[in-house]
N, C-alpha and C positions, 0 to 999 in steps of 0.2 A: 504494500500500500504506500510505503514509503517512496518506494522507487517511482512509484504510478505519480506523486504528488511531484517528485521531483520530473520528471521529463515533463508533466504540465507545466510545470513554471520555467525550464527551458522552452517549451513548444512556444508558450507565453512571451517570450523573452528577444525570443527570434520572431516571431509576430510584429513585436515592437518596434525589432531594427528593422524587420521589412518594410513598416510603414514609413519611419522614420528615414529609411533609402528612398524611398517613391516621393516625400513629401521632399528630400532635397531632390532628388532629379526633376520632378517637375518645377522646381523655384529654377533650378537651373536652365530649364529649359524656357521658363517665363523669362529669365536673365538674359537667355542667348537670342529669345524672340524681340527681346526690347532691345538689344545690343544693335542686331539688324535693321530693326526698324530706325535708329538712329543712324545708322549706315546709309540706306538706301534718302534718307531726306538730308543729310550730308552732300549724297549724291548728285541727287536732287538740287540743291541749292546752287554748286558748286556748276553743274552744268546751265544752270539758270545766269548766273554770274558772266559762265564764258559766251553764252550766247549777248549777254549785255555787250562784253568788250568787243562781240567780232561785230557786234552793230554800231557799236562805238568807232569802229574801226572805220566800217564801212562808210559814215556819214563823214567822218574825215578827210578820208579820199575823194567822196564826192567833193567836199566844203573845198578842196584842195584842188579837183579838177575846173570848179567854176571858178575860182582865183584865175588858174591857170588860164583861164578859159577870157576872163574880165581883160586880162594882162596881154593876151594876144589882141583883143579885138582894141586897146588901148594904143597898141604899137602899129595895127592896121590904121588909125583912126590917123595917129599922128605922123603914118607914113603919108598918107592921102593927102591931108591937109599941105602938108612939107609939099609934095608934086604939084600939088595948086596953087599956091604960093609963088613955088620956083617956074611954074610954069606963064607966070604971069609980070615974072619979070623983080618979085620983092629981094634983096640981098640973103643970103646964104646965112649972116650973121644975123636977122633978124628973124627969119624963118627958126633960127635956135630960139633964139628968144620967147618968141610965141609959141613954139610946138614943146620943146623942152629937150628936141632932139641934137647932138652933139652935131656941129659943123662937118666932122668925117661921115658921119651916116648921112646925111642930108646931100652931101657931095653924091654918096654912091647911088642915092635915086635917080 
């Protein structure tokens, strides 16, 4: 009877840790579930960020090709002007003056 009373309370005993094992594996696995989920919005974020910069990016180059774009049609404007000018007879030196264009470029129109 003794013995009977004893492997109860072993059977018992081991019951406990068994529980005690499944209730850390599952905290564990609640751990490694929320670890993830901070992972994937991490990720989330992160790729949210780089699509920011490559639009940041983008608008720059445009911002950057109508510069480019203003600075041509300004050198067009002030070569035209310069041929009109010299075409009419005004001095070379004052054609600088007014267009803003240095006397050697004005020469080579």
């Amino acid at each position: 009877d003794r013995e009977f009373d004893k492997m109860e309370d072993e059977l018992e005993h081991v019951k406990k840790e068994k529980e005690k094992a499944q209730r850390e594996k599952a905290e564990a696995m609640k751990e490694k579930a929320e670890a993830q989920r901070e992972k994937a919005e991490a990720q989330k974020r992160e790729s949210e960020a780089q699509k920011r910069e490559a639009e940041a990016m983008k608008e720059k180059a445009e911002a950057q090709k109508r510069e480019a774009e203003a600075i041509r049609e300004k050198q067009e404007f002030q070569n035209k002007t310069a041929k009109e000018l010299k075409a009419v007879g005004i001095s070379i030196v004052q054609i600088s003056e007014i267009t803003g264009l240095s006397v050697e470029e004005i020469e080579k129109l």
